[in-house]
C-alpha positions as CSV (number, residue, x, y, z in Angstrom):
1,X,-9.7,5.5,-8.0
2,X,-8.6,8.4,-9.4
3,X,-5.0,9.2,-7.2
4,X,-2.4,12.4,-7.1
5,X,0.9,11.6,-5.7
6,X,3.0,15.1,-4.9
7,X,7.0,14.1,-5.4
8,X,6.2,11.5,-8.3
9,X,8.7,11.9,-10.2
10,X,11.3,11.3,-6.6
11,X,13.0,8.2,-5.7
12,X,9.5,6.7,-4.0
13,X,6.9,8.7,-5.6
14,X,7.7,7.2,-9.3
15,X,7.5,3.8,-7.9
16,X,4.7,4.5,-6.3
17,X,2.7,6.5,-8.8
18,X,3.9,3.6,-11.5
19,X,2.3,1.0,-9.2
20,X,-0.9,3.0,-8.9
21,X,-1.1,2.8,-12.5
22,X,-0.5,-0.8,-13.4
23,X,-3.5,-1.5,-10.2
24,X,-5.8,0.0,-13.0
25,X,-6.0,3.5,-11.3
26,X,-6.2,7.0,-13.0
27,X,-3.0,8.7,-11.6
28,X,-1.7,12.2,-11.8
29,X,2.0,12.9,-10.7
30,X,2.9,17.1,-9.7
31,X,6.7,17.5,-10.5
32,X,8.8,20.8,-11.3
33,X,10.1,19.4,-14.5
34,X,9.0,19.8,-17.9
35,X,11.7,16.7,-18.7
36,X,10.1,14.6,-15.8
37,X,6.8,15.1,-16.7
38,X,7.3,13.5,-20.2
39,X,8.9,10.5,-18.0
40,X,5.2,10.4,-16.0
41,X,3.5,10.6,-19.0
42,X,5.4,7.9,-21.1
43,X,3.8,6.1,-18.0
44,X,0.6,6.4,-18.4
45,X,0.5,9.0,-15.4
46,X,-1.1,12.5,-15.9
47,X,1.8,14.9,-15.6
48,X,1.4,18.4,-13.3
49,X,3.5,20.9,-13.5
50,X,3.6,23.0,-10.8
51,X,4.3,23.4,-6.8
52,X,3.3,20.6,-4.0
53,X,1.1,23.4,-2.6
54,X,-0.1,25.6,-5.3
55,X,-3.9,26.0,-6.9
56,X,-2.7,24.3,-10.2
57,X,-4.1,21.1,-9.1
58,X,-6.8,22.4,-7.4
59,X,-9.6,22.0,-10.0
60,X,-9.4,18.6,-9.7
61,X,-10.6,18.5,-6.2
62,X,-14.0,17.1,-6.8
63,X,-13.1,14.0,-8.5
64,X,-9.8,12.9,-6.6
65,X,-10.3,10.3,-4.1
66,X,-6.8,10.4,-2.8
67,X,-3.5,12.8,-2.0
68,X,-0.6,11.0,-1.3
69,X,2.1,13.4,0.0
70,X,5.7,12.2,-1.3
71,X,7.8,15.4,-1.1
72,X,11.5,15.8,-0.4
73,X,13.8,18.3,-0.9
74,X,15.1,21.1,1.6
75,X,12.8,23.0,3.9
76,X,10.3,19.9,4.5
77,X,9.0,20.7,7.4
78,X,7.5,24.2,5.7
79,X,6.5,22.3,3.0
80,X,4.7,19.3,4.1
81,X,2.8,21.8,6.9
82,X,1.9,23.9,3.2
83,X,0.5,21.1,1.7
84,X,-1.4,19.8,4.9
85,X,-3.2,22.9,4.9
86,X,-3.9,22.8,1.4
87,X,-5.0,19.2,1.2
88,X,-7.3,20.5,4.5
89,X,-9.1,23.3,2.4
90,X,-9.2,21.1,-0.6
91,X,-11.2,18.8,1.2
92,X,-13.9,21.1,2.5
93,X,-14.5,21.8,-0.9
94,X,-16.3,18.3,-2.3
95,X,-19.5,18.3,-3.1
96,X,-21.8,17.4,-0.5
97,X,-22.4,13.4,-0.2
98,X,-19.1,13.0,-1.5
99,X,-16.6,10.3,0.3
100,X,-14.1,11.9,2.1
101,X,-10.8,12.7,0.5
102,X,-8.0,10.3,1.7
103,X,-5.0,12.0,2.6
104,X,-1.6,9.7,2.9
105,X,1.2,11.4,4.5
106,X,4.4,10.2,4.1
107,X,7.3,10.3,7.5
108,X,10.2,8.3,8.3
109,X,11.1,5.7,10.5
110,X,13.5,8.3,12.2
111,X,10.8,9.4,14.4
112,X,11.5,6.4,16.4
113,X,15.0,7.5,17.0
114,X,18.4,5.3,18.1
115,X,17.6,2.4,20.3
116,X,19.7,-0.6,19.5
117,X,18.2,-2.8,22.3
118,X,14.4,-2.5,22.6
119,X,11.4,-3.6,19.1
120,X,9.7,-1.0,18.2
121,X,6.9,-1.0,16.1
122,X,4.1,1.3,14.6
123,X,2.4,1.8,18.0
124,X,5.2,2.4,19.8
125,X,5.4,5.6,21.6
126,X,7.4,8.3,20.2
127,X,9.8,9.7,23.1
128,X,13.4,10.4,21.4
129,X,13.1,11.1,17.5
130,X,16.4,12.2,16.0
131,X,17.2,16.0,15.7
132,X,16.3,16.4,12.3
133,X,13.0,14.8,12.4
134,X,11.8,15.9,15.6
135,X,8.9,18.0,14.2
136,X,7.3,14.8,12.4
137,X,5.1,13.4,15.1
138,X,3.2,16.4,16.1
139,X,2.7,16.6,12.2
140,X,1.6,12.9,12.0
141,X,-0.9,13.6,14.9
142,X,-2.2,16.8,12.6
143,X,-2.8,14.2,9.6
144,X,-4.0,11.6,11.6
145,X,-6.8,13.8,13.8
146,X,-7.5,15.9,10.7
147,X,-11.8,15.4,10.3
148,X,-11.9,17.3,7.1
149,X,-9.9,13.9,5.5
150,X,-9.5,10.3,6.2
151,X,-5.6,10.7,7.2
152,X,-3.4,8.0,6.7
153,X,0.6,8.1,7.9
154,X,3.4,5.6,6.3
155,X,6.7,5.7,7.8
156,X,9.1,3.9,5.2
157,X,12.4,2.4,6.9
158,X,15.5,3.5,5.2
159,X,14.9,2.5,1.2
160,X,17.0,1.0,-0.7
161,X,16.8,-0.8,-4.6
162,X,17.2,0.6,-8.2
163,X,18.4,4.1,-8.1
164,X,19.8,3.8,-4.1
165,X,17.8,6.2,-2.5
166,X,19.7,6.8,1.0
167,X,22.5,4.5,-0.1
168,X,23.4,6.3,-3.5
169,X,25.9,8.4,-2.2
170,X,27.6,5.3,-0.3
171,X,27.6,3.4,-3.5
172,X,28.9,6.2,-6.0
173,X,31.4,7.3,-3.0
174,X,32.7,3.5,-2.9
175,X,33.0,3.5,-6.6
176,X,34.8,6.6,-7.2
177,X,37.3,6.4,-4.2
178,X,38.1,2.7,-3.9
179,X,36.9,2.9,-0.1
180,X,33.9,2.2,2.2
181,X,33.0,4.8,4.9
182,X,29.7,5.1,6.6
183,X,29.0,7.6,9.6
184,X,28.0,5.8,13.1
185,X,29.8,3.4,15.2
186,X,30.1,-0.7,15.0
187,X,27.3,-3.2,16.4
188,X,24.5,-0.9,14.9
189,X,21.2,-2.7,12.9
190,X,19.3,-1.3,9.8
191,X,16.0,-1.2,9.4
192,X,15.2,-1.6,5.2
193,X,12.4,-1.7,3.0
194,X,13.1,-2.1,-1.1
195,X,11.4,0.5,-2.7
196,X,8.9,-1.6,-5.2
197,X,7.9,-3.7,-1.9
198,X,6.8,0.2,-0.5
199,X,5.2,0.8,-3.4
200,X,3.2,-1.9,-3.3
201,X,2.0,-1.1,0.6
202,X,1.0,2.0,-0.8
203,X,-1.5,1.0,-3.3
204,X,-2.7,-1.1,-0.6
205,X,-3.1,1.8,1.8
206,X,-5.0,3.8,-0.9
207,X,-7.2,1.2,-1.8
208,X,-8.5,0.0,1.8
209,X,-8.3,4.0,3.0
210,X,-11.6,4.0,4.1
211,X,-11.2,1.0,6.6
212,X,-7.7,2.5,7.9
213,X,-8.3,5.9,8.3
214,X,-6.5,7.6,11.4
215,X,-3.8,4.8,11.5
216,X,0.4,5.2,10.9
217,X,2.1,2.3,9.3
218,X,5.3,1.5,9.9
219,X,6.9,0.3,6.6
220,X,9.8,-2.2,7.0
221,X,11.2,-5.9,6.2
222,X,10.6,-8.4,8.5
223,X,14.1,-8.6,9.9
224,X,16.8,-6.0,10.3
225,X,20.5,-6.2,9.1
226,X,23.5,-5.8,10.4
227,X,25.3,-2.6,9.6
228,X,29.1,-3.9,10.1
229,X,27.7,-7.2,7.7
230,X,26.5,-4.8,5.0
231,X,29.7,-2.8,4.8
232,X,31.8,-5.6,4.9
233,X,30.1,-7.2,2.0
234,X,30.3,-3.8,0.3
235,X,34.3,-4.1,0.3
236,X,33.6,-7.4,-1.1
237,X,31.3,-6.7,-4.0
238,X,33.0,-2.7,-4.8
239,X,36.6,-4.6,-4.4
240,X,37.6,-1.4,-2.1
241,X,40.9,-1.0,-1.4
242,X,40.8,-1.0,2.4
243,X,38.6,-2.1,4.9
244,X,35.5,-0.1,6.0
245,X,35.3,2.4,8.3
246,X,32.9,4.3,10.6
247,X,33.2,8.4,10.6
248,X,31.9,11.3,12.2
249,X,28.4,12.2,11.4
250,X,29.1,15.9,9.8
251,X,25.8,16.9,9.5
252,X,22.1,16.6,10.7
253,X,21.4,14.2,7.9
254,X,24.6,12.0,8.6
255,X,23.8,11.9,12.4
256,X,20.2,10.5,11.3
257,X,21.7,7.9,8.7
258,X,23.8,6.7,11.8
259,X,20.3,6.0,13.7
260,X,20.2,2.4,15.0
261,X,17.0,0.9,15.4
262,X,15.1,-2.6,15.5
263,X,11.9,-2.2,13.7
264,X,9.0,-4.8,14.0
265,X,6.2,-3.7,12.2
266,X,3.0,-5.2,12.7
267,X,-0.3,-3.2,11.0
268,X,0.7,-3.4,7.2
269,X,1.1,-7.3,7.8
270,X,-2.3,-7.5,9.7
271,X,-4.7,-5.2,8.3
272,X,-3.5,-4.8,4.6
273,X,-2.0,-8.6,3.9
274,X,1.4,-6.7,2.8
275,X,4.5,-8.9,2.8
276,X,7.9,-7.4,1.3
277,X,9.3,-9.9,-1.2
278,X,12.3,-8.6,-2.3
279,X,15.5,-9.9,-1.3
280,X,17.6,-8.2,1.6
281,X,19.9,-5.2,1.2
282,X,23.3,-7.5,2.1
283,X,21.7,-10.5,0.6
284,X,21.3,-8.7,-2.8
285,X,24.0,-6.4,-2.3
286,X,25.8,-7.0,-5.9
287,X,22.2,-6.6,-7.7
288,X,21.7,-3.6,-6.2
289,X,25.3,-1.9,-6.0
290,X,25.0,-2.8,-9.6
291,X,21.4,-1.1,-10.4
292,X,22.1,1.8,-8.7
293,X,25.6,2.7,-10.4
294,X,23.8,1.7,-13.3
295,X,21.2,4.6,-12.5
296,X,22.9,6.9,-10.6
């Protein structure tokens, strides 16, 4: 296949577009950085410069077989509409006969907001997402419905492994000040997924597009952990000072980190044969405090 991945040089896309590559594909990764692209290309991975949503990729619309949409960043909600509409037009463009262009779109498990007694999984109805991602499912139905594409969604739970991803700033916070705070309040469960294990589901996803078009995949391990059990092992591992504590979310993004949810996920398991192998956040807490300040 021959794969774009927009964000590949971002905490998930460079997994991602890594694993895509050693699976034998022919990737191209967009990034802003002249310095990043030389890390995509020491990669084997076709560096673009340029915009998520400009024409600089355009040209190669008639050989892609698949978009995968891995943006972050500020203004997301702008940006991921810019790049649906471009990956829209793109698509009317193939040649006639041509496969359709698979489009993956990636989300967040916070569309399924705080619940901290009821499973949820990918096809549960989405009634309370938190503030900050309450636009995402009318955009997952516009992916998802889109005929131009074959439309795939993938909602990774919060990610953790190598660099940190959500979990950096806890980790480098720890480090630096000797103490453990996390915003929310005790008794709350985390939903995780290690980064590599999302990779993989993605090259999965892109290679059995055509038989999965139209669905959303939540993207989690198999269990979730206790929140109050991972910052207590964090004092432990860090050697804090002082015992953990819970604070006020100060922000939209803090009030979403505090989100407690139990997350079952059932479609990656049953259509794509995807099982997350690496070991849990808590479980492998010193490996990855470790790897991350390592990174960071």
């Amino acid at each position: 296949m021959h794969v774009l991945v927009l964000g590949s040089a971002g905490f998930i896309g460079f997994p991602v577009a890594q694993a895509l590559a050693r699976a034998g594909h022919v990737v191209y990764g967009q990034t802003r950085s002249e310095s990043q692209a030389k890390k995509l290309s020491a990669e084997e991975i076709t560096p673009i410069i340029c915009e998520p949503h400009s024409d600089s990729w355009s040209h190669l619309a008639t050989t892609l077989d698949v978009v995968i949409d891995i943006v972050g960043g500020p203004n997301l909600k702008e940006l991921q509409e810019r790049i649906l509409d471009k990956v829209h037009n793109i698509a009317q463009t193939r040649p006639e006969g041509a496969p359709k262009l698979t489009f993956i779109c990636t989300t967040g498990m916070w569309v399924h907001g705080e619940n901290r007694e009821d499973i949820v999984s990918d096809s549960t109805p989405l009634t309370s997402p938190v503030e900050i991602a309450a636009w995402r499912p009318a955009h997952e139905q516009r992916v998802v419905a889109d005929t131009a594409f074959n439309g795939i969604v993938i909602r990774p739970a919060l990610v953790y492994g190598r660099g940190g991803s959500l979990f950096e700033p806890l980790f480098k916070r720890t480090a630096q000040e000797g103490r453990v705070a996390w915003p929310g309040t005790p008794g709350g469960s985390l939903s995780l997924i290690h980064v590599d294990d999302l990779a993989d589901l993605y090259v999965r996803a892109a290679e059995r597009a055509p038989a999965i078009g139209g669905l959303i995949f939540d993207a989690a391990n198999g269990i979730t952990e206790s929140t109050d059990a991972l910052l207590d092992k964090l004092v432990h591992v860090s050697k804090a000072k002082e015992p953990y504590v819970y604070t006020k979310p100060a922000n939209l993004f803090e009030a979403a980190l505090l989100t407690s949810s139990i997350l079952r996920p059932y479609l990656a398991f049953s259509l794509l044969g995807w099982t997350p192998r690496k070991i849990g956040l808590t479980d492998g807490l010193k490996i990855y405090y470790a790897a991350c300040l390592n990174q960071c």
